[in-house]
N, C-alpha and C positions, 0 to 999 in steps of 0.2 A: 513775662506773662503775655505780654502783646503776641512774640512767636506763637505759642502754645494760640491763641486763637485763631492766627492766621492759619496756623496749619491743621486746624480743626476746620478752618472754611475751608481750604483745598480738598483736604479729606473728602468730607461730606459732597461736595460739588463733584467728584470724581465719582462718589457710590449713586450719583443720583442716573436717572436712568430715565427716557421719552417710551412712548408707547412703540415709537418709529423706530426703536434699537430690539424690539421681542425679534425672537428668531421663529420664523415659521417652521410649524413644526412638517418633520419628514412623513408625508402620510404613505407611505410605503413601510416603513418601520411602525408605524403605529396600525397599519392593515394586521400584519403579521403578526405582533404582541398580540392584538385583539383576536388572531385566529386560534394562536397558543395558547389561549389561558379561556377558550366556548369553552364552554355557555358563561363562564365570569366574564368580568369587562377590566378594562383599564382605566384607572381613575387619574384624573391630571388635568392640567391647564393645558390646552391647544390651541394654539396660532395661526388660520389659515386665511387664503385671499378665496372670496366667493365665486364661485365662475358663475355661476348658473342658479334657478330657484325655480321652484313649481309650490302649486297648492295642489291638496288633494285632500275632499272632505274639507275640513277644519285646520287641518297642519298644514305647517311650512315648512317645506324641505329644502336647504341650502346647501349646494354641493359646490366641491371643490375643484370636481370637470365638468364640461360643458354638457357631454353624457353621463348623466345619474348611475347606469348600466357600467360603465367605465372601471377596468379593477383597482385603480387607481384613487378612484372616488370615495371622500368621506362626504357622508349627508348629517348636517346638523337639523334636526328634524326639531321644529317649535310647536309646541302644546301650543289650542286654540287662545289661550289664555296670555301668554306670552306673545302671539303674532297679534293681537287685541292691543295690548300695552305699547308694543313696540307701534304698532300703525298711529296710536296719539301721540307717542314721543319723534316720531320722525314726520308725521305728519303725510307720509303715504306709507303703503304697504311694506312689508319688510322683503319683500322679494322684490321691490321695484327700488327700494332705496340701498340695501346693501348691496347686491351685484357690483360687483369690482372692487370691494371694498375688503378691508385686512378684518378680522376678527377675531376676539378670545375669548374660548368658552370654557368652560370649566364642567366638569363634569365626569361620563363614564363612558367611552368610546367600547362597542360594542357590536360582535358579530350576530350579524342577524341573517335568519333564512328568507329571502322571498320568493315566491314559488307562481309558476306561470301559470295564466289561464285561457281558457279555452269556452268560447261562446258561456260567459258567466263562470264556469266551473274548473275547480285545479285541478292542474295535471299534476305528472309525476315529477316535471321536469323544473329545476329552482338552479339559483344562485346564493352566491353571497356579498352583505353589500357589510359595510363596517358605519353605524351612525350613532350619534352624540344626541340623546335627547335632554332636549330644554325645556322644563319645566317651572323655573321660573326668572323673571326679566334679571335677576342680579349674577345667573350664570353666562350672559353673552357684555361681551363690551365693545362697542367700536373702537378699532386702532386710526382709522383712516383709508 
């Protein structure tokens, strides 16, 4: 019987896992799923290191290159509501505390148009950027 536990703590201790073993996800494959399947999204849990963050309006946008613009770039983009929660849980802002930092958000990674403008007003000419919004604080989690 003794065995039979020991090798149930081995077991267990072997499934067990740190935040520090997630593998970051490939945002090059995740660009492309999300371009495959506009206007739907891709739903899953994603692993990335922050590079970069801006505010705009209310939102918080975290991206994964240092340019937002970058085709490489995923932006997790935070409802005012969740950059609100997070600034008292971290105790500064979430784009001055997470930068450099691993994250995992859960959610629907999704291609979106954004379209250039010109003295206030849109032109014809757009991109496309791939972002993860957060809507609420139990879809983001610090890895480290």
């Amino acid at each position: 019987m003794k065995y039979f536990y020991l090798a149930l703590v081995v077991f267990l201790s072997g499934c067990a896992s740190t935040n520090n073993e997630l593998v970051n996800t490939d945002a090059m494959r995740l660009i492309e799923k999300a371009a495959d399947v506009a206007p739907k999204s891709v739903n899953g849990e994603f692993v990335f290191k922050v590079q970069a963050a801006g505010k705009q309006r209310d939102y918080v946008y975290l991206n994964t290159q240092l340019d937002y613009r970058d085709g490489r770039n995923i932006t997790i983009a935070l409802s005012p509501h969740v950059a609100d929660y997070l600034k008292t849980e971290f105790g500064s802002t979430p784009q001055e505390y997470l930068v450099n930092k691993r994250v995992m958000v859960r959610g629907e990674a999704k291609q979106i148009k954004v379209w250039f403008t010109s003295n206030g007003r849109r032109t014809d000419k757009y991109y496309f950027q791939t972002h993860i919004r957060v809507s609420s604080p139990d879809q983001i989690q610090v890895l480290g």
